[in-house]
C-alpha positions as CSV (number, residue, x, y, z in Angstrom):
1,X,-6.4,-5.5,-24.4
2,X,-9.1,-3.3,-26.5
3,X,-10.8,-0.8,-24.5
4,X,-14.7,-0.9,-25.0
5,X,-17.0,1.8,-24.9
6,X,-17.6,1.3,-21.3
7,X,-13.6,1.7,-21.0
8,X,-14.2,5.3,-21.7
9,X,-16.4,5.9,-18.5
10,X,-14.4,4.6,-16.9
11,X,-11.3,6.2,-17.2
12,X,-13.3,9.5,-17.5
13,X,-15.4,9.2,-14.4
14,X,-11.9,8.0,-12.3
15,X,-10.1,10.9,-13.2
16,X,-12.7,13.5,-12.6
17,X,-13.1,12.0,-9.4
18,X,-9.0,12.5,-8.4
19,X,-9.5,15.9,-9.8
20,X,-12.9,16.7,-7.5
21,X,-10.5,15.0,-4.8
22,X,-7.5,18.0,-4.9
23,X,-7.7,20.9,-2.6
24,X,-7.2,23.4,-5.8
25,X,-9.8,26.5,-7.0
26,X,-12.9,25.3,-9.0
27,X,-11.6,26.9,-12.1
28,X,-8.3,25.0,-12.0
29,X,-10.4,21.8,-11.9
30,X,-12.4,22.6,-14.9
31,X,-9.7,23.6,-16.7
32,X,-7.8,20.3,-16.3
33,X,-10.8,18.5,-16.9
34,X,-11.4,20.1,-20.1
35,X,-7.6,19.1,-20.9
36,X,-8.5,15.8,-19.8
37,X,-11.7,15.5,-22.5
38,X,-9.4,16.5,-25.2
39,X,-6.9,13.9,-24.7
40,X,-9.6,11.0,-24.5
41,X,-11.3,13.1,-27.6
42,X,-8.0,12.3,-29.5
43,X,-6.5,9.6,-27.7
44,X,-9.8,7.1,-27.1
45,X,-10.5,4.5,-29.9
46,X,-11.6,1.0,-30.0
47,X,-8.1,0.2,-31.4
48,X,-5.9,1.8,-28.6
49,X,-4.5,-0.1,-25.9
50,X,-6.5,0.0,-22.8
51,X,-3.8,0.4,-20.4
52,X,-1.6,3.2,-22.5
53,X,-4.8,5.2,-22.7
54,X,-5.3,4.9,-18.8
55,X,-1.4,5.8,-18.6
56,X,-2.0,9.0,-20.6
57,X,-5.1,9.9,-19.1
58,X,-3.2,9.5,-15.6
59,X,-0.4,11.4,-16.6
60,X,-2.4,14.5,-17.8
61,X,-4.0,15.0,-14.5
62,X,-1.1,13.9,-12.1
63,X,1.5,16.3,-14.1
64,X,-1.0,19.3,-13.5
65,X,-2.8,19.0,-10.0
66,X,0.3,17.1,-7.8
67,X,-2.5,16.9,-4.9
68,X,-3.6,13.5,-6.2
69,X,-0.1,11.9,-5.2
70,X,-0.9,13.2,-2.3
71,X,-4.5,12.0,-2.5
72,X,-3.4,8.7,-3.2
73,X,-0.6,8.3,-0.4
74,X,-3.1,8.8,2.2
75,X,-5.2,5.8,0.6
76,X,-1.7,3.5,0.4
77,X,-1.0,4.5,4.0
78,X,-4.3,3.3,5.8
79,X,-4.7,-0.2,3.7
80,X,-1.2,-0.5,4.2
81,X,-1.6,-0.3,7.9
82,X,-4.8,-2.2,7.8
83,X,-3.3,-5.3,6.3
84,X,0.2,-5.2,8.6
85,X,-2.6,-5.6,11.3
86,X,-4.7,-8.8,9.6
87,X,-1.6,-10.6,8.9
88,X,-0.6,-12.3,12.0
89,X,-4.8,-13.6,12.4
90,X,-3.4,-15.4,8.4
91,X,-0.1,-16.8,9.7
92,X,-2.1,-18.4,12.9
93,X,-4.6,-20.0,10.7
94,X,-2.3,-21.4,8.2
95,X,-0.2,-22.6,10.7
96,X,-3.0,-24.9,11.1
97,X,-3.0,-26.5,8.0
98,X,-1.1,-30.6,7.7
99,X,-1.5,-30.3,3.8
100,X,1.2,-28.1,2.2
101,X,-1.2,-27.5,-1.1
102,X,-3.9,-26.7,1.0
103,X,-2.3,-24.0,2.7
104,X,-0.9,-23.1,-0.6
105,X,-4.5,-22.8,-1.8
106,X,-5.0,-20.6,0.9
107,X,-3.0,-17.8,0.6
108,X,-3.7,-17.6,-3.5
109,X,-7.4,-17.2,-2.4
110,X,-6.1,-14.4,0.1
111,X,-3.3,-12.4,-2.3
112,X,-6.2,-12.7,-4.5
113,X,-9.2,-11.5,-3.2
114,X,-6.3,-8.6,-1.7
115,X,-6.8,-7.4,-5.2
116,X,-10.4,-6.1,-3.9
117,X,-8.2,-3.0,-2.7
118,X,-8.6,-1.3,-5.8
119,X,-9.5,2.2,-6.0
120,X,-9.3,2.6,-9.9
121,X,-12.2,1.3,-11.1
122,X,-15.4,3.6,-11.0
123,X,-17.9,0.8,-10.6
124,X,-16.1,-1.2,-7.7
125,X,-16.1,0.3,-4.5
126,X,-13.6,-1.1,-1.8
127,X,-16.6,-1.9,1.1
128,X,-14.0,-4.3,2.9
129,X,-10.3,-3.2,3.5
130,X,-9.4,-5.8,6.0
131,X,-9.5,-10.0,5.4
132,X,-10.4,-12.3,7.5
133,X,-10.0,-15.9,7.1
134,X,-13.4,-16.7,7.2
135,X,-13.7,-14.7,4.1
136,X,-10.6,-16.8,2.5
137,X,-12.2,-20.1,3.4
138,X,-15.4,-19.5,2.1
139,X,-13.8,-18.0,-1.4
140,X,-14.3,-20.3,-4.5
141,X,-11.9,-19.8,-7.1
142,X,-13.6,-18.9,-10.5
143,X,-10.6,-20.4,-12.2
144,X,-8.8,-22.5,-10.4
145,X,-5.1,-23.4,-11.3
146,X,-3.9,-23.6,-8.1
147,X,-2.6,-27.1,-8.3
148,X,-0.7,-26.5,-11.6
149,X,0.8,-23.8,-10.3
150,X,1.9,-25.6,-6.7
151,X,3.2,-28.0,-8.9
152,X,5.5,-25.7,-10.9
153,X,6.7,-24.3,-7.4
154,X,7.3,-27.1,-5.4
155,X,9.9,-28.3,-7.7
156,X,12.2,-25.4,-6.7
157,X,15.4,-23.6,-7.9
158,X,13.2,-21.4,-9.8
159,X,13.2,-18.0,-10.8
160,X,9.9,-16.0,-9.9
161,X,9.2,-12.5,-10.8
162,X,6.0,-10.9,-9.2
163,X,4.5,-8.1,-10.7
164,X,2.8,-6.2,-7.8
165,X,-0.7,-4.2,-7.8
166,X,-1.5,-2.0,-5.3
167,X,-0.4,-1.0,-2.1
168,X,-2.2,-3.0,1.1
169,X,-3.0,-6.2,-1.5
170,X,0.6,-6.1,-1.6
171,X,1.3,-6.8,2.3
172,X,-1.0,-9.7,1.6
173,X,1.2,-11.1,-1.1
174,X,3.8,-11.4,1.9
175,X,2.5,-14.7,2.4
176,X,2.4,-16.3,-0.5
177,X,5.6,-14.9,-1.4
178,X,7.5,-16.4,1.7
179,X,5.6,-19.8,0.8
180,X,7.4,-19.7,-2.6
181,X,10.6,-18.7,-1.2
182,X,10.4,-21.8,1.1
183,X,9.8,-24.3,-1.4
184,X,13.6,-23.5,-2.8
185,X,12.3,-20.5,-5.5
186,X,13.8,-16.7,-5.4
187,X,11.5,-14.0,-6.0
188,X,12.2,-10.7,-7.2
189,X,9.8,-8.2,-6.9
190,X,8.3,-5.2,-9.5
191,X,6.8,-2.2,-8.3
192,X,6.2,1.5,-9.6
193,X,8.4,4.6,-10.1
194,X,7.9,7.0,-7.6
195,X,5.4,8.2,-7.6
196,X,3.1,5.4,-9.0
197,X,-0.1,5.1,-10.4
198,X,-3.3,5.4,-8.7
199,X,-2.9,3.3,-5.1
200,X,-0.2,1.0,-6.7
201,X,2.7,0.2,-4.9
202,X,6.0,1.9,-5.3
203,X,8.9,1.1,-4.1
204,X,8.4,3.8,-0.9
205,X,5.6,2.0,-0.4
206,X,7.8,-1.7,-0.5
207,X,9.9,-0.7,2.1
208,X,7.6,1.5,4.5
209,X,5.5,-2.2,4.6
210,X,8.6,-4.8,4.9
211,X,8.3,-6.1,1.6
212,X,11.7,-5.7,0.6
213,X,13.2,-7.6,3.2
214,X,11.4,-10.4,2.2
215,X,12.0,-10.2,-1.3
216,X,15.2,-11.0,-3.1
217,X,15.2,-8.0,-4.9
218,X,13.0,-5.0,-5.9
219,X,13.0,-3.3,-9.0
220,X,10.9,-0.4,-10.8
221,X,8.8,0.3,-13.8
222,X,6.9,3.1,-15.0
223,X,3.1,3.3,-16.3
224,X,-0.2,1.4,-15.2
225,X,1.6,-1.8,-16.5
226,X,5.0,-3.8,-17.9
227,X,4.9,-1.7,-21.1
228,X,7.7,-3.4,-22.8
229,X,9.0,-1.1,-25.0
230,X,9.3,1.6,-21.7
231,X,11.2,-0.7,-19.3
232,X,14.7,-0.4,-18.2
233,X,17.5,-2.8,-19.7
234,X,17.6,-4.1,-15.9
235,X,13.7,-5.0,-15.6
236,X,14.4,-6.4,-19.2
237,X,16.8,-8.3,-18.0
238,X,15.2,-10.0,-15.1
239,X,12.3,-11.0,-17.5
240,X,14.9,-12.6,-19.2
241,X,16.3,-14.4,-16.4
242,X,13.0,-15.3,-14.5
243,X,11.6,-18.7,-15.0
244,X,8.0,-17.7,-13.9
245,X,5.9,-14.5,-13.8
246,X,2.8,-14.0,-10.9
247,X,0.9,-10.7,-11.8
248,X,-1.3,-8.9,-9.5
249,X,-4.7,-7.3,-10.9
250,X,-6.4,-6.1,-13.7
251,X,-4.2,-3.5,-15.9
252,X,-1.3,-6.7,-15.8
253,X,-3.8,-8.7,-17.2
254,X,-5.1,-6.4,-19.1
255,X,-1.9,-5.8,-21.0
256,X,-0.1,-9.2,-21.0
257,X,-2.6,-11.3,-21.9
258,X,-2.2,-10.1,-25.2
259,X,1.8,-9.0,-25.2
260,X,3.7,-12.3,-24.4
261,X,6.5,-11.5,-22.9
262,X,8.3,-15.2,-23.5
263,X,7.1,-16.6,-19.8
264,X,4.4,-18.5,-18.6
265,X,2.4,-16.0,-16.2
266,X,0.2,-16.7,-13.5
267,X,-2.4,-14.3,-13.4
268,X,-4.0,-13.6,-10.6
269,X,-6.8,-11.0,-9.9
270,X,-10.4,-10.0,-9.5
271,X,-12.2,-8.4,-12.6
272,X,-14.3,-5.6,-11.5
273,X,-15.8,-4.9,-15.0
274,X,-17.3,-6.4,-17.5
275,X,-14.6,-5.6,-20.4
276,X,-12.2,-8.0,-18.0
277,X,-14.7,-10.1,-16.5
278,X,-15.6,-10.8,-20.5
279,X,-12.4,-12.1,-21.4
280,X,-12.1,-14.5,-18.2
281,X,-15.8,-16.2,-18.3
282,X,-19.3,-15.4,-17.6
283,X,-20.1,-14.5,-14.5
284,X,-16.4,-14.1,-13.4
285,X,-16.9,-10.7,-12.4
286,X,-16.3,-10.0,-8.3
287,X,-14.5,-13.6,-8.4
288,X,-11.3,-14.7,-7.4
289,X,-8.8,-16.2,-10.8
290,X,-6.0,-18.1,-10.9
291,X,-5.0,-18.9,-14.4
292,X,-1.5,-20.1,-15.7
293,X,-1.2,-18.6,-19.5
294,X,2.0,-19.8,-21.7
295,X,3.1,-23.0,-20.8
296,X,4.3,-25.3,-17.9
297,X,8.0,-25.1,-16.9
């Protein structure tokens, strides 16, 4: 995806804000900042990739002020724990459910409005860290391909890889994922190198919240997204194999819905700006999405 000119803000006013964030002298701050301007200065056109220029831009300031890891693990570690806590309240009300797609329905509307967690966006501010299920109930899906998607799953002996988003939305995925995994599918999960970007979940993160022992198997990937020409020949590999892709959030979207990678991919996220909300629909931004791109299986 293109950045616009609001992309630029953006990506600006988040990393100043990680830098204000560190526990470093004033003049250390300023002086990455002002490395920071020069890399959008040269870096930052209407032609670049969105998600390479929030890569660098991440990069720059990680690689000289290592208190935003830091910064950022603390973040990971309380909606982490949060979301442990709200899932048992999910299972009990899904347990509920007599229709199979209806409970399906259910936990899309909860992995995606998990995607709220999102602490990389400078005009979205995460008011609510925990989910209840009134909140899923009440959601309305913007776009709504639930049923093609159930569909796909419910067929089985499929091949699922899930591209994960950040850490605590992640805990919530739990549930979908072990709804796919019962209707006959494997799922192998994707998560960040060590040590990540922004809140995103890495694979330290995967196993301090149970997620790899309800996965199939976990692999890594560097960068804000699946940059295909920087992944491993193992993650390209599983792309390969997999029959299906589910990505989490924005940068995913952001990058794939313009970089096929041969698979259908079920994106599903929340745009918090209007450069993503744009591409999805007026008035789609702050709404739940579930849209299948590329095909049926």
């Amino acid at each position: 995806m293109k950045p616009r000119f609001e992309c630029l803000k953006c990506i600006l006013t988040v990393r100043l804000r990680e830098i204000e964030n560190t526990s470093v002298q004033s003049e250390l701050k300023i002086q990455v900042a002002r490395e920071l301007l020069r890399l959008l200065i040269e870096d930052f056109s209407l032609n670049a990739e969105l998600t390479r220029l929030a890569t660098s831009a991440f990069k720059l300031v990680v690689s000289r002020l290592p208190d935003i890891i830091e910064y950022y693990k603390k973040i990971k570690y309380e909606s982490t724990l949060i979301a442990l806590q709200d899932l048992k309240r999910h299972e009990e009300h899904v347990a509920k459910y007599t229709d199979r797609y209806e409970k399906f329905k259910y936990l899309v509307k909860l992995s995606g409005l998990a995607n709220m967690i999102d602490y990389g966006v400078a005009e979205h501010a995460v008011s609510v860290k925990s989910i209840d299920p009134v909140s899923v109930e009440k959601t309305e899906l913007f776009i709504d391909h639930t049923h093609t998607f159930y569909e796909i799953l419910r067929k089985g002996h499929l091949r699922v890889l899930w591209l994960f988003d950040n850490a605590g939305e992640a805990v919530y995925d739990t549930l979908l994922i072990k709804e796919i995994k019962s209707m006959g599918n494997t799922v192998l999960g994707a998560v960040k190198e060590e040590p990540g970007f922004q809140n995103d979940i890495t694979l330290q993160d995967a196993v301090f919240s149970g997620l790899t022992s309800i996965l199939d198997s976990v692999l890594t990937y560097r960068g804000s997204t699946i940059h295909i020409d920087n992944l491993s020949e193992e993650m390209l590999a599983a792309i390969n194999r997999c029959d299906l892709v589910i990505a989490k959030g924005m940068s995913h979207y952001e990058y794939l819905v313009e970089n096929s990678i041969g698979k259908p991919v079920v994106f599903i996220l929340v745009p918090k700006c209007d450069p993503v909300a744009s591409t999805l629909g007026l008035n789609s931004r702050g709404k739940v999405v579930c849209t299948l791109c590329g095909g049926g299986i």
